[in-house]
N, CA, C and O of each residue as an XYZ file, in Angstrom:
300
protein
N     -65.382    181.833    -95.014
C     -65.800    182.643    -96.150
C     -64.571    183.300    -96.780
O     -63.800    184.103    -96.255
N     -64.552    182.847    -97.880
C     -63.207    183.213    -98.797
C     -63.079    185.278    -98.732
O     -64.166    185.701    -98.341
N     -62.389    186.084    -98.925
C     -61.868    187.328    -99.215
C     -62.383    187.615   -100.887
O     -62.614    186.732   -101.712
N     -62.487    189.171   -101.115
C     -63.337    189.295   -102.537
C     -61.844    188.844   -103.486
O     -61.934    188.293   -104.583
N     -60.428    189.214   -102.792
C     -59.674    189.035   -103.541
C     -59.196    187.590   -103.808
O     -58.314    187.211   -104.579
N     -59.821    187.031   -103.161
C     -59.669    185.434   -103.639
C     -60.794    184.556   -103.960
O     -61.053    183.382   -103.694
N     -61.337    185.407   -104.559
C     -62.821    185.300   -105.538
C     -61.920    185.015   -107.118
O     -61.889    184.084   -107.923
N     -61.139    186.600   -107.000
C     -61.165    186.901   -108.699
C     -59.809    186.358   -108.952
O     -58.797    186.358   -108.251
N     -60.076    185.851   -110.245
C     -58.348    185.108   -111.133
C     -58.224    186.203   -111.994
O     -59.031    186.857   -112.655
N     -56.346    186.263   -111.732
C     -56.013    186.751   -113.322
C     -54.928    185.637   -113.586
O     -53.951    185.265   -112.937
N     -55.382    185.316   -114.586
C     -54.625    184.016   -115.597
C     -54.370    184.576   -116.975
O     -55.182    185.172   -117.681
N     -52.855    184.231   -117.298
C     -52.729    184.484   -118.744
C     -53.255    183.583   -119.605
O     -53.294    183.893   -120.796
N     -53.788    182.227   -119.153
C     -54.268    181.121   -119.504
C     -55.992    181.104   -119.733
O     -56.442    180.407   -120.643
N     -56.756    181.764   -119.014
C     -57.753    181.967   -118.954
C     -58.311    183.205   -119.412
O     -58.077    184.202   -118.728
N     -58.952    183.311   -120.364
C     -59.718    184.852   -121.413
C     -58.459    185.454   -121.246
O     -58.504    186.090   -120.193
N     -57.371    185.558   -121.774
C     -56.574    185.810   -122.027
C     -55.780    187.056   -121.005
O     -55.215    188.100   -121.331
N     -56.003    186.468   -119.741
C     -55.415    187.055   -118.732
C     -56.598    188.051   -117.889
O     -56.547    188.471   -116.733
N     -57.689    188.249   -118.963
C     -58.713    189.262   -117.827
C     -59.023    188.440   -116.812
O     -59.089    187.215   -116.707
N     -59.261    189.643   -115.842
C     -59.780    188.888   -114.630
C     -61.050    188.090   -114.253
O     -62.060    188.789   -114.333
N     -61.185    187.312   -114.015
C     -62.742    186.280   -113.753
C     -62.885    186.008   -112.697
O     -62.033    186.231   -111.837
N     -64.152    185.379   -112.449
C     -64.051    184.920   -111.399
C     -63.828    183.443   -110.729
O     -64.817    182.717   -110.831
N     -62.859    182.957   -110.158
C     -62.206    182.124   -109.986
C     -63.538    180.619   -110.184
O     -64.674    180.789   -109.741
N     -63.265    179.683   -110.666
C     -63.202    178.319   -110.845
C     -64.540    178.723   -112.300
O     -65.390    177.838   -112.405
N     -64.677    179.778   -113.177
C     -65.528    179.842   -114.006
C     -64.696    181.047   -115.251
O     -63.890    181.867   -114.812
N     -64.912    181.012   -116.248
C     -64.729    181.550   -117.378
C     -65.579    183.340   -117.330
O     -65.356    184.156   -118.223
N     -66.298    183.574   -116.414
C     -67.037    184.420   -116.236
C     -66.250    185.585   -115.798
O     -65.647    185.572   -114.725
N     -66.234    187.016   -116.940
C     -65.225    188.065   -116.702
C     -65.666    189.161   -115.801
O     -66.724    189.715   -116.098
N     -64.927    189.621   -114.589
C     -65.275    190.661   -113.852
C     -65.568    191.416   -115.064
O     -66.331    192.197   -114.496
N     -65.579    191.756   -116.090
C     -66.296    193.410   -116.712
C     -67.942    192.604   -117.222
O     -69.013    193.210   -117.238
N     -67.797    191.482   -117.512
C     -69.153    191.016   -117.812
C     -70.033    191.456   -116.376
O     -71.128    192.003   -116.503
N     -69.681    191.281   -115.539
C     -70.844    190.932   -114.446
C     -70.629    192.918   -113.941
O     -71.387    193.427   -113.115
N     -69.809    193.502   -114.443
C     -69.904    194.875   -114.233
C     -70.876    195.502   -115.083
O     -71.601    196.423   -114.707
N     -70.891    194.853   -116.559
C     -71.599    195.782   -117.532
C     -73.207    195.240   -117.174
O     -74.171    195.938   -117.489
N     -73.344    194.124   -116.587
C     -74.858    193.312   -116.240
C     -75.038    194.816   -115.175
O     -75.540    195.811   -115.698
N     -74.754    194.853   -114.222
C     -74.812    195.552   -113.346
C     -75.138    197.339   -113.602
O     -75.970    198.158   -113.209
N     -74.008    197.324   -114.443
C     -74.602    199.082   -114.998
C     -75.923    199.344   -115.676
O     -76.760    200.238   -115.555
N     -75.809    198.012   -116.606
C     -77.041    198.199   -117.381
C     -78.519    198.159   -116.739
O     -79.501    198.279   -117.472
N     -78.661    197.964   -115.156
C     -79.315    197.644   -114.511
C     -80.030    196.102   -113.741
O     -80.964    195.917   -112.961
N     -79.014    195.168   -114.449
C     -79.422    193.824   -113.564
C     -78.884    193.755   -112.313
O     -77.722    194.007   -111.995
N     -80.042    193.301   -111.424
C     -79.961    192.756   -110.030
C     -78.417    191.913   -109.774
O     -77.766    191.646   -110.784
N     -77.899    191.536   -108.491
C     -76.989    190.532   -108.121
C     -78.027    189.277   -108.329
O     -77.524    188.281   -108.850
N     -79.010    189.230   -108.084
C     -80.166    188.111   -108.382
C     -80.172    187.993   -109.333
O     -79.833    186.836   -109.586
N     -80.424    188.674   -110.395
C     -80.382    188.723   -112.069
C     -79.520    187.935   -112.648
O     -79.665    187.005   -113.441
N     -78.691    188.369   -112.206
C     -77.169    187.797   -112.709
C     -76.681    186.418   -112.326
O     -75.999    185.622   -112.973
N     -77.230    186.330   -111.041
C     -77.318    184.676   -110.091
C     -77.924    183.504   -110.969
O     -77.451    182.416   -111.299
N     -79.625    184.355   -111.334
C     -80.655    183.012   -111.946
C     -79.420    183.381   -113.628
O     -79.370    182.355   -114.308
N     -78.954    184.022   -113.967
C     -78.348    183.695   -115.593
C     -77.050    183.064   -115.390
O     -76.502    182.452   -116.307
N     -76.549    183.179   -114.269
C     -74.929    182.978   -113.993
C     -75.402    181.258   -113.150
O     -74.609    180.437   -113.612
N     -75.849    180.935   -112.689
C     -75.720    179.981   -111.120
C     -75.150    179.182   -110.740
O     -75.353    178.237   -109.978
N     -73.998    179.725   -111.549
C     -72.322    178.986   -110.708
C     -72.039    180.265   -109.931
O     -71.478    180.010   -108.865
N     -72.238    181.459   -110.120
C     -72.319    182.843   -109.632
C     -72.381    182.314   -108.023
O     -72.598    181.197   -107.551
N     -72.170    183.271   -107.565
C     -72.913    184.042   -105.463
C     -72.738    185.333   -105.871
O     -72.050    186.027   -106.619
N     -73.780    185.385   -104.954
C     -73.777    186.579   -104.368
C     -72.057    187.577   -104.152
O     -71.606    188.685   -104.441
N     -71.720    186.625   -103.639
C     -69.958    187.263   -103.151
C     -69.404    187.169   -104.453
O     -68.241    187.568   -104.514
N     -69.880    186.774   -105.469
C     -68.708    186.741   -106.458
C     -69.096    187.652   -106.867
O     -68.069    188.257   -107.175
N     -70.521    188.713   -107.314
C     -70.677    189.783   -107.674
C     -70.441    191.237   -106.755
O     -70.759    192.334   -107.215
N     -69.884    191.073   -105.501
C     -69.677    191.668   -105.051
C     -68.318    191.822   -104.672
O     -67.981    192.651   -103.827
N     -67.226    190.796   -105.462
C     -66.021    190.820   -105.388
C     -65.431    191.696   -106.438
O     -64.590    192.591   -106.353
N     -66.209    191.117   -107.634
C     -66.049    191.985   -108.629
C     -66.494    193.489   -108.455
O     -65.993    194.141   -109.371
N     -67.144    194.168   -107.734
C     -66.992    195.426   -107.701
C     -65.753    195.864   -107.171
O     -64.897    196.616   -107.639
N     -65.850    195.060   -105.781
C     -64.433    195.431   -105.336
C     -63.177    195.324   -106.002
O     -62.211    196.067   -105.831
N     -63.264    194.241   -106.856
C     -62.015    194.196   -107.832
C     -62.054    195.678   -108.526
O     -61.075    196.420   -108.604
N     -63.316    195.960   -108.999
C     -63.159    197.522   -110.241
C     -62.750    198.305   -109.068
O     -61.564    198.628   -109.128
N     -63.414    198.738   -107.941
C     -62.906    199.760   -106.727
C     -61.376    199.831   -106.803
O     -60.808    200.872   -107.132
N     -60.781    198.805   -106.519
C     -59.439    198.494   -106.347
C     -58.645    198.949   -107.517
O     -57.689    199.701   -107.323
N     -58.947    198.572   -108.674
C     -58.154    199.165   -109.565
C     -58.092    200.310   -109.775
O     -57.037    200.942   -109.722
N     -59.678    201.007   -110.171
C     -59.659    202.448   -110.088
C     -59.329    203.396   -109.223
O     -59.529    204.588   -109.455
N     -58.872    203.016   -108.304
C     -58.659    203.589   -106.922
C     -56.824    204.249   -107.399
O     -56.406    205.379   -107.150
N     -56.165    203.293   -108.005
C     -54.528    203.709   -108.115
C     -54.475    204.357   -109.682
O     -53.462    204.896   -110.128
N     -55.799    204.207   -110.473
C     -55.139    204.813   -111.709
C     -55.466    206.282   -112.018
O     -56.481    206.957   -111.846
N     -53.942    206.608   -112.667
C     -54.081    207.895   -112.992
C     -54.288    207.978   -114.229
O     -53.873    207.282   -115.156
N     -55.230    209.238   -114.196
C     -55.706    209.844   -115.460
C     -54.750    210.837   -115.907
O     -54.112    211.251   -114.939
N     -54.466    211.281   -116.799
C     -53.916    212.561   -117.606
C     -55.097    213.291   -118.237
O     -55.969    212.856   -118.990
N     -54.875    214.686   -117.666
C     -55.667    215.916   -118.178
C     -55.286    216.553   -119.425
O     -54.243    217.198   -119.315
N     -55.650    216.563   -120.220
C     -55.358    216.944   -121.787
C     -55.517    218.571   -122.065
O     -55.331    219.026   -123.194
């Protein structure tokens, strides 16, 4: 079973460097905004079904990961 971080691509070649999820055109913020807006990992599976399960759960971890090192500035 592959790692979440070798789920997600960043390619300058592919959507123009955002991150996806590897062997599909499909952007970690797409399957984030499915998710906020309230669709299931199932939801997203029957619309996605090149999707898993692990690929929507890589992509969180991908957002975890980033947000985790960035700093904000207080205005």
């Amino acid at each position: 079973m592959s790692t979440p971080n070798e789920r997600i691509v960043v390619d300058p070649n592919i959507m123009l460097g955002k991150p996806v999820i590897r062997g599909t055109r499909i952007p970690v913020y797409l399957i984030l905004e499915l998710l906020s807006s309230g669709c299931s990992a199932e939801e997203i599976i029957d619309d996605y079904p090149e999707l898993q399960r692990e690929d929507v759960l890589a992509a969180i971890w991908y957002a975890s990961q980033v947000t985790q090192y960035e700093e904000v500035g207080l205005v």
